[in-house]
N, C-alpha and C positions, 0 to 999 in steps of 0.2 A: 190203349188200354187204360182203364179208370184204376188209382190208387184207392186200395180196399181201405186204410185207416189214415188220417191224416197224420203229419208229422208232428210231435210235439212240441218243437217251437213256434208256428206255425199256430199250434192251439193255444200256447200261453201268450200268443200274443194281441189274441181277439178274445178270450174268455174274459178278464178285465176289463172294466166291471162286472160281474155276470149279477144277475136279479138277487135281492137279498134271500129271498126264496125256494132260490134252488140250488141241489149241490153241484160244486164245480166239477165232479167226478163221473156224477150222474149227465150233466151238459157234454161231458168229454166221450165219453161212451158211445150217445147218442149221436153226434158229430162222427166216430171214426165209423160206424156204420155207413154213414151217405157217402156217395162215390162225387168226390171231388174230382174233377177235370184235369189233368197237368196243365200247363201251358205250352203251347202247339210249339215245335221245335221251327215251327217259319218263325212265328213271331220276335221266340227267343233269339234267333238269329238277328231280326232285322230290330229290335233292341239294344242288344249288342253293337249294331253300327253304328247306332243315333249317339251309345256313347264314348264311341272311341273317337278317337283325336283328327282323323283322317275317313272321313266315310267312304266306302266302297262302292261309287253309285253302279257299278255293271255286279258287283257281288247282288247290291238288292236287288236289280234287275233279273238276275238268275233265279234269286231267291220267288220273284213274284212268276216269274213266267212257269216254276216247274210246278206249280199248281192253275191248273186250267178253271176254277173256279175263280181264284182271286184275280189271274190276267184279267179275263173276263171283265171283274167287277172293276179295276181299272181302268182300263179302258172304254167300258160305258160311263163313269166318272167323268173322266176327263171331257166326254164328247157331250158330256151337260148343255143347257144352255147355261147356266151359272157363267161356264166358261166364254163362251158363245165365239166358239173359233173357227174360222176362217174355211181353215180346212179341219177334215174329221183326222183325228190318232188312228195309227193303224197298228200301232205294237204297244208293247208293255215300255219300253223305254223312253217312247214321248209322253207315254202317259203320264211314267215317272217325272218325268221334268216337269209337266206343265202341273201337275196336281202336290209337288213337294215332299221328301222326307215324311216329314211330320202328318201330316193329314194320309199319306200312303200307311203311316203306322196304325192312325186312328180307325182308316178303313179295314186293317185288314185284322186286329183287336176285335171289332164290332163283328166281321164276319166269320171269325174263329171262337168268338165266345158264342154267337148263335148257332154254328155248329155245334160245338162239341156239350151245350146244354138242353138240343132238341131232341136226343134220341127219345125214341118211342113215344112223341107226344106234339102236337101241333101248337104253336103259342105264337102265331103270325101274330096278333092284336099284340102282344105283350113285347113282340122286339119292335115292331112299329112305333109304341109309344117309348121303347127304350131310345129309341134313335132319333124319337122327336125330343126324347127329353135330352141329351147329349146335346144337341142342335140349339136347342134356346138356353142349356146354362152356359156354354160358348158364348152366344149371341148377347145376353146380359152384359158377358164382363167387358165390353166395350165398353161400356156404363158402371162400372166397378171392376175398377185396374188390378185391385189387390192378387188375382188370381190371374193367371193365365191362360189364356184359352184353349190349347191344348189340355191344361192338367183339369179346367171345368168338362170339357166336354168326356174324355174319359170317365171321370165320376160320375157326369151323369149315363154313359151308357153301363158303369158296372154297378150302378148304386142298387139296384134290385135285384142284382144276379144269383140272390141266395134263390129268389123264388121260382125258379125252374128246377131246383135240385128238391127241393119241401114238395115241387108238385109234382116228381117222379117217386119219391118215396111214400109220400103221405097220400092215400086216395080221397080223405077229405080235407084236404089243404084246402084247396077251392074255394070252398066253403067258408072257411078261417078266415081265409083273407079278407073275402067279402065282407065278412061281418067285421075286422078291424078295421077296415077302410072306413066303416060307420060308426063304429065306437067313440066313444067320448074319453076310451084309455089309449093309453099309444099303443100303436100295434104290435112291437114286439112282445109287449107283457101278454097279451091275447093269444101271440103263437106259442109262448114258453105256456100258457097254460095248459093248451091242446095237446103241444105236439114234443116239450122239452126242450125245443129250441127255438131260435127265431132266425128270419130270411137276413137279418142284417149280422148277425155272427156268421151265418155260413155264406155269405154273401161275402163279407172281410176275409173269410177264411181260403176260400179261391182266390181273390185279389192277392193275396198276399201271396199264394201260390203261383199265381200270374206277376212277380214281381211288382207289385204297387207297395207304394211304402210311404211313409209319413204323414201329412194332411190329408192325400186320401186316403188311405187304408183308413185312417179316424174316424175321418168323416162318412165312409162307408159304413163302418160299423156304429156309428151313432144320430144317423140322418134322421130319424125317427125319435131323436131326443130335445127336441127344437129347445127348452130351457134352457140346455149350453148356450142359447143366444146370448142369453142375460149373464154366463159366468164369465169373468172377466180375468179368468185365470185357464179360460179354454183359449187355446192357440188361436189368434183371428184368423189365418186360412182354413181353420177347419169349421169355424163359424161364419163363417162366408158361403165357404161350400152347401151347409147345412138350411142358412138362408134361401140360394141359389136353387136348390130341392125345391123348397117347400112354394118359393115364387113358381119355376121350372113346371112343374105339377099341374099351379092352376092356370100357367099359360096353354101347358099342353090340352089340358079337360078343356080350354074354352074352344081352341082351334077344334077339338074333336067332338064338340055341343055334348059333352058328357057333364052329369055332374059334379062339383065339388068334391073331395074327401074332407073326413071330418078336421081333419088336421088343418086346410087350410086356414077354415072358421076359427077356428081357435088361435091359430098364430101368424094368420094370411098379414095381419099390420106390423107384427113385429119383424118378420122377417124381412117387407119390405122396408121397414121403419134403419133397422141393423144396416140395408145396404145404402142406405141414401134415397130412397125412391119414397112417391107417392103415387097415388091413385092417378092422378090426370099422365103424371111422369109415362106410367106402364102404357095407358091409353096410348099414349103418342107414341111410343119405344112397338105395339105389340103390330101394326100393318107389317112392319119389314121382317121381324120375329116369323111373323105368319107366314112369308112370302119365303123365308129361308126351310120351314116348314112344309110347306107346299113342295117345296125343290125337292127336300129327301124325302117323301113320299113318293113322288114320280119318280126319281134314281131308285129308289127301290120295287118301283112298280106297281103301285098304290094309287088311289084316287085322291 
């Protein structure tokens, strides 16, 4: 069951900054009307384990097997060629070993937020490139340590997550978006002007719901504000992350022969410039990017 209004810590802790333009009452409002998601009591669970002192590897194992969906996506995981093992997994417990804690959390994040943001509306194209974008800001931070690969790839799979909720509520969201993606303003200023909000507060505003806290919850709620590149009093994990977006985006549009968004054009050098990279650099980093790409496409069953 969806919570009817959100919590108000919760709202004061992604309202800040809100656009000088709008009231913070009026944003709050509009916010407790959209049906935020909880966080799925498996995950909360297997969160819980990651950080207590002593992991329960047969508790997670209960935990993944009493959903027939996630076992599943486990164990076609495992039996990847990524892995390319010997013999096939035949339970959720080898899968658990050979796939890790951590990437078991990541998977089963990814298939609980595409759950519980699908009702009533079909958005395959939209988590496809969410999980390819997850997939290459990971793949990056071999190439830029500051971040972890874990907490990169999270970001990139929640960093858009407001926009499944904006396109259950708003029937011309759609539309909005399209046109920010081509704007020469950033695209939150385009959705507050439409809609009173924008996908990266109520994007933050689930995450935070879902337990994310610190660089990314930030970073979530400001991906779309690339000139924190340049402030040098914004936290550098969260300008890292922020970078990692805006590269992540147009590796993903090139693997997908899609075009550009405006945002790249605009800050496609700074951001690479922020993490250490260049142009030739990307070239030679993007074959195996592509090929990690390729892989979660097939794992998800995709061409």
């Amino acid at each position: 069951m969806y919570a009817e209004k959100a919590p108000d810590p919760l709202l004061s802790a992604v309202l800040a900054p809100s656009p000088p333009t709008l009231d913070a009452q009026a944003l709050g409002d509009i916010i407790g009307r959209l049906r935020i998601p909880p966080c799925p009591q498996v995950l909360q669970a297997l969160m819980a384990e990651i950080r207590a002192e002593s992991v329960d590897f047969h508790r997670v194992v209960r935990l993944i097997s009493g959903d027939v969906s996630l076992a599943a996506a486990m164990i076609r995981a495992a039996n990847s060629p990524l892995f390319a093992l010997r013999h096939k997994v035949q339970n959720v417990q080898q899968a658990v070993t050979i796939l890790g804690l951590k990437q078991v959390i990541q998977m089963v994040a990814g298939i609980e937020l595409e759950r519980s943001l699908s009702t009533g509306i079909r958005m395959e194209r939209f988590w496809e490139r969410s999980n390819l974008h997850a997939v290459t800001c990971a793949a990056l931070t071999r190439h830029c340590r500051s971040i972890a690969p874990e907490d990169a790839y999270t970001f990139g799979l929640f960093h858009d997550c407001g926009i499944p909720i904006l396109m259950q509520h708003f029937p011309d969201y759609k539309q909005t978006l399209a046109r920010a993606n081509h704007a020469s303003r950033p695209v939150p200023e385009v959705e507050y002007e439409q809609h009173g909000t924008s996908h990266v507060v109520v994007g933050a505003l689930l995450a935070a719901e879902w337990q994310l806290t610190g660089p990314l919850l930030d970073a979530i709620r400001n991906h779309h504000d690339p000139i924190l590149l340049e402030d040098k009093d914004e936290p550098p994990p969260v300008r890292t992350l922020i970078a990692l977006a805006i590269l992540a985006d147009h590796l993903v549009a090139r693997f997908l022969q899609v075009e550009d968004e405006a945002e790249w054009f605009a800050w496609g050098l700074q951001a690479m410039d922020y993490l250490g990279f260049d142009t030739p650099f990307v070239d030679q980093a993007y074959p195996d990017i592509a090929r990690q790409m390729a892989e979660t496409l097939a794992a998800r069953g995709g061409t």
